[in-house]
C-alpha positions in Angstrom: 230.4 58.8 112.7 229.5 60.7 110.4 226.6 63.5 110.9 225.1 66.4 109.3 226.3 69.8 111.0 224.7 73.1 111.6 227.6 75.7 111.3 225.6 78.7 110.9 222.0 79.9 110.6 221.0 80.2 107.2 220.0 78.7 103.7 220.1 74.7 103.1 223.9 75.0 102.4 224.5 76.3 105.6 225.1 72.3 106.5 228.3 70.7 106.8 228.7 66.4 106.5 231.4 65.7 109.0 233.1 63.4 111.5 231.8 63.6 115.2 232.4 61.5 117.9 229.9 58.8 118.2 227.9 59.2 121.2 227.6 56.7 124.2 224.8 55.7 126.2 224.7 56.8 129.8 222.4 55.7 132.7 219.2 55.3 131.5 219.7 55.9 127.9 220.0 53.7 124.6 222.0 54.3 121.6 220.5 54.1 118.8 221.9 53.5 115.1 219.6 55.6 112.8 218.5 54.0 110.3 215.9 56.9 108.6 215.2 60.2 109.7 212.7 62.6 108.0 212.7 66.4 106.9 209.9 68.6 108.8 208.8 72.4 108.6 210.5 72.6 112.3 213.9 71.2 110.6 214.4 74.3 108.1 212.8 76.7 111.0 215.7 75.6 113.1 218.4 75.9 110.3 217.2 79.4 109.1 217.3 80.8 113.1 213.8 81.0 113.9 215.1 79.4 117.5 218.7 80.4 117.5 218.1 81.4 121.4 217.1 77.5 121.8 219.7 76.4 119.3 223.8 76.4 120.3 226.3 76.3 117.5 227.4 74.2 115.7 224.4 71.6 116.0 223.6 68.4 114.7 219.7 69.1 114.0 216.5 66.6 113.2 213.3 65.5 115.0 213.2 61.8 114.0 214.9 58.8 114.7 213.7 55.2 113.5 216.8 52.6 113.6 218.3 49.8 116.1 219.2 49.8 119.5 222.8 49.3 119.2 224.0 49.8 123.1 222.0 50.3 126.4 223.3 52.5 129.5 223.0 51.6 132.9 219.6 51.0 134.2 218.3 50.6 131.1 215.2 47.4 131.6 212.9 48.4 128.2 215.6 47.6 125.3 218.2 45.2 124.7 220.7 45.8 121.6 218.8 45.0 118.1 215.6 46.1 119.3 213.9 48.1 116.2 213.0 51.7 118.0 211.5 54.9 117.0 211.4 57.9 118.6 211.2 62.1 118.5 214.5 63.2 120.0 213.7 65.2 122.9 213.3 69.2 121.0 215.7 72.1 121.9 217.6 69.9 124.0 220.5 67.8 123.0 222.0 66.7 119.3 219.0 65.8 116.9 218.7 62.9 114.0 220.9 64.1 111.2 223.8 61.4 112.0 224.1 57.8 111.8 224.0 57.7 115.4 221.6 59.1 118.3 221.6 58.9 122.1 218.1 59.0 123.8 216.5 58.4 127.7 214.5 55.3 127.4 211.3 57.1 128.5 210.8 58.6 125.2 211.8 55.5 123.2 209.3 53.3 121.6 209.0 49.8 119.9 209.0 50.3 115.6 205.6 49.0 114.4 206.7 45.2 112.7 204.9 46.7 109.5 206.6 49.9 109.2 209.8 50.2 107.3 212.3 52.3 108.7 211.6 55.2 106.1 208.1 54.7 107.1 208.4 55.2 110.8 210.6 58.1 110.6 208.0 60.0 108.7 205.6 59.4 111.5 207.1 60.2 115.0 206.5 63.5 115.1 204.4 64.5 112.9 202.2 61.1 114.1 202.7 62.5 118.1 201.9 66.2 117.4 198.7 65.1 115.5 198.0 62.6 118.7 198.3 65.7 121.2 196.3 68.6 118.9 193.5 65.8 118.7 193.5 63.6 121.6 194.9 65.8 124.3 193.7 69.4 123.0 190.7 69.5 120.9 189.3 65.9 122.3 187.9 65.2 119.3 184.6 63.0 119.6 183.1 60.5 117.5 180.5 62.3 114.8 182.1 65.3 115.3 183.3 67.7 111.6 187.0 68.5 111.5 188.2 71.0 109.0 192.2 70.4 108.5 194.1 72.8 106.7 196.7 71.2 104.4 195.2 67.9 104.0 198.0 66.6 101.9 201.1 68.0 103.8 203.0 65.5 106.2 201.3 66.6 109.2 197.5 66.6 107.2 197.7 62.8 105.7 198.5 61.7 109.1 195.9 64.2 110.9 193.2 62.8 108.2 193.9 59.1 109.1 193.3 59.8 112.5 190.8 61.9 112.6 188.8 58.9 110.4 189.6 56.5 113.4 188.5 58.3 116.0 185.2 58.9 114.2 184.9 62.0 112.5 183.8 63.8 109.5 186.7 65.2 107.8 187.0 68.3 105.6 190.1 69.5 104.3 191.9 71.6 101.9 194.2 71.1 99.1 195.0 71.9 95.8 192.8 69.7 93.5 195.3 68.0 92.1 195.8 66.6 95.5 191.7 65.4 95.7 192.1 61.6 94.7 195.0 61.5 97.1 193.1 63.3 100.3 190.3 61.3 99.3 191.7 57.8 99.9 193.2 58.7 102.9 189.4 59.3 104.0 188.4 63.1 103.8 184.9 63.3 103.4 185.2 66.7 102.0 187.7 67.8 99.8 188.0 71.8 99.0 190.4 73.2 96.6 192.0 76.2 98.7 193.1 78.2 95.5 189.8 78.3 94.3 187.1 78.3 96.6 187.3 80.1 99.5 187.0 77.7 102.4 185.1 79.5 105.0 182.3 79.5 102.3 182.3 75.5 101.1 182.8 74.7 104.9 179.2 77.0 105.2 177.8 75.1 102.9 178.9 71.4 103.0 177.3 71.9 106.9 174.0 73.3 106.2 175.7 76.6 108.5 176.5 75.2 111.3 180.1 75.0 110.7 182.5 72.2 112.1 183.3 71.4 115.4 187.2 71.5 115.2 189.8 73.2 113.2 193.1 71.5 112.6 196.0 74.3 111.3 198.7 73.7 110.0 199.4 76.9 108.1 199.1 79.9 110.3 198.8 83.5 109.1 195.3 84.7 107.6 194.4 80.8 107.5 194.3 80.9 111.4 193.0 84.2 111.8 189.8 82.9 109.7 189.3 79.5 111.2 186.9 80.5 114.0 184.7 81.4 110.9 183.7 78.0 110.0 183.3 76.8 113.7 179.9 76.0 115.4 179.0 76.5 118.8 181.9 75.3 121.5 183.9 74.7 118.7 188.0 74.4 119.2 190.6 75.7 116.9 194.4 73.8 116.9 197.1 75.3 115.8 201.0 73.8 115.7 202.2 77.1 114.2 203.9 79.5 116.1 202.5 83.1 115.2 202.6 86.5 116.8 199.7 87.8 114.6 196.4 88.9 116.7 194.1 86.3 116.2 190.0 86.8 115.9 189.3 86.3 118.7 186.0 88.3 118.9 184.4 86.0 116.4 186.3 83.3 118.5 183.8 84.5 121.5 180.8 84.7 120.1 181.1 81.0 119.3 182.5 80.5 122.9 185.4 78.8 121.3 188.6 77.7 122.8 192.3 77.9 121.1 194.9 75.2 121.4 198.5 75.8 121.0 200.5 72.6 120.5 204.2 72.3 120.7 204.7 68.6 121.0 206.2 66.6 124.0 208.0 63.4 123.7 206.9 60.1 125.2 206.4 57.0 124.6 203.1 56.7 125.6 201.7 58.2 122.0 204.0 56.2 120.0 202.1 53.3 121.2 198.6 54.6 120.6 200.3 55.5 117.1 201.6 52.1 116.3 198.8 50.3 117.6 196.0 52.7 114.5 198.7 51.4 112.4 199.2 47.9 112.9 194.9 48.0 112.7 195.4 48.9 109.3 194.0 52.3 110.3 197.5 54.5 109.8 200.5 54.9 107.1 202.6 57.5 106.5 202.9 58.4 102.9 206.8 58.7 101.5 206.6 61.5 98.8 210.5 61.3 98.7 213.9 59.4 100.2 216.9 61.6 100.4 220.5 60.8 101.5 221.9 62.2 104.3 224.1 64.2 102.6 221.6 65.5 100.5 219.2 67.1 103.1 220.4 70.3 101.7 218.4 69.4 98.5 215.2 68.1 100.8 215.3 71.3 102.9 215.2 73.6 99.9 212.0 71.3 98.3 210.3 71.4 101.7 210.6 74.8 101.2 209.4 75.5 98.1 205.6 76.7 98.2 205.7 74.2 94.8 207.3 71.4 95.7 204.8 69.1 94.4 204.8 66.5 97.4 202.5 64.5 99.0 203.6 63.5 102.7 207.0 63.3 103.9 210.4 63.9 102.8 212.8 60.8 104.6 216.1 60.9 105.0 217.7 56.9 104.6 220.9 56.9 106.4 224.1 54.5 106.2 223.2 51.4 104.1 219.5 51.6 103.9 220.4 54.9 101.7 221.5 52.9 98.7 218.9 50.5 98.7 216.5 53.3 98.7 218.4 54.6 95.7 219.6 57.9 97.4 222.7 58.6 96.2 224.1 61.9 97.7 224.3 65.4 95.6 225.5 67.7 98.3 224.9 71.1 97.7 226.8 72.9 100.8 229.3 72.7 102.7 232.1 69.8 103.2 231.3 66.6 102.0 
């Protein structure tokens, strides 16, 4: 099969497109033909060496499968060959989604939502989990509660603004204003342009000072560090960035607030809470771009780009779905 490898830790052409042996299911497991795969901020962390303790080499990388059961191991009683299934391969342990094929314990497998397209669901497992755990499982966010989430437009904000609106909250977020109709329609209440207004301030303001209940961030850094500004009383601050900067926590005292730092687990359990908001017409993931698998090179360098002009998710169609999505490869490293 062929499969997108790791060879060293560096820059996007650090990948090499080559032959591997296809996997093979073993007891309990399913193989899985991918059928789209998606580009996250945790992809081009892992390329770069940000986890090369956690990360043998060479590797076949990626943190999300949707595609079609195409062989079940022994034991195996949830799936049955041409089953549609998406999943977040398990993280740190085992080959990852940049290949045609993927071998994964059933536990962690779910059904594909009937209305999602492949692309679709692969820009949604784990960005769509992660969100689940930092609001269901950490902050426990609560109908007519405020939400501030940093990078409202990003692939992890669109889906944490969709949610967030189902479970009942008022939503601020920020984004660059050329991003306001978008953040808009996915339901922010509040829309603040981070390059130009400070957000502690319009947070201050849009509440009357009582500041918002939970912070979803994305970003990290001084964004982090100045989040328990806008909180009220109790108020929680999630973070999925990894950062060894101190953090305020004095101000995070005097508003007895608590921190949450979420690395995501895999199960199936929040892929069906997931697919359920979207078959209720209450969840989408938004495709900014579709990308070959040859040429996620070219998507890990846009990802990275501070201007990469993108609402949403990068996907990756693999095999045959790749040329009906139009993405012909233009491989920039490597051996093709």
């Amino acid at each position: 099969m062929k499969a997108l490898v790791l060879k060293q830790f560096g820059g996007p052409a650090a990948f090499a497109l080559s032959d591997v042996p296809k996997p093979a299911p073993q007891a309990g497991q399913v193989l899985v033909r991918v059928e789209a795969t998606s580009i996250n901020p945790l992809d081009y962390q892992v390329r770069r060496g940000d986890y090369a303790d956690l990360v043998p080499l060479p590797a076949i990388t990626g943190h999300d499968v949707s595609g079609v059961v195409e062989a079940v191991g022994p034991g195996v009683t949830a799936f049955i060959p041409g089953d549609e299934v998406w999943y977040t391969p398990q993280i740190f342990d085992g080959p990852g989604s940049y290949a045609e094929y993927h071998v994964a314990s059933e536990n962690i497998v779910g059904r594909k939502p009937a209305s999602l397209s492949h692309v679709e669901a692969a820009s949604l497992s784990l960005v769509g989990g992660t969100v689940w755990e930092a609001l269901v499982g950490r902050a426990a966010l609560r109908v007519g509660e405020s939400i501030l989430i940093h990078g409202g437009a990003g692939g992890v904000g669109h889906i944490a603004i969709q949610i967030a609106k189902a479970m009942g909250a008022r939503v601020f977020t920020t984004v660059r204003d050329t991003n306001f109709g978008f953040a808009r329609r996915l339901g922010a209440d509040v829309v603040i342009d981070y390059r130009k207004e400070d957000y502690v301030e319009a947070v201050l303001r849009e509440t009357g000072g009582q500041g918002v209940d939970v912070v979803l961030d994305t970003i990290g850094g001084n964004t982090l560090s100045r989040s328990p500004d806008v909180l009220t009383q109790l108020g929680r601050v999630v973070t999925i960035v990894d950062t060894a900067q101190p953090q305020n926590v004095i101000q995070a005292w005097g508003k007895n607030a608590s921190y949450h730092f979420v690395f995501t687990r895999q199960n199936r359990g929040k892929l069906d809470e997931l697919g359920a908001l979207v078959e209720r017409g209450q969840l989408r993931p938004h495709v900014g771009a579709v990308y070959s698998l040859a040429d996620i090179p070219l998507a890990h360098a846009r990802l990275e780009s501070p201007d990469n002009g993108l609402q949403g998710k990068i996907a990756i169609a693999v095999g045959a779905l790749a040329e009906r999505h139009g993405a012909k490869p233009r491989f920039i490293g490597g051996t093709a």
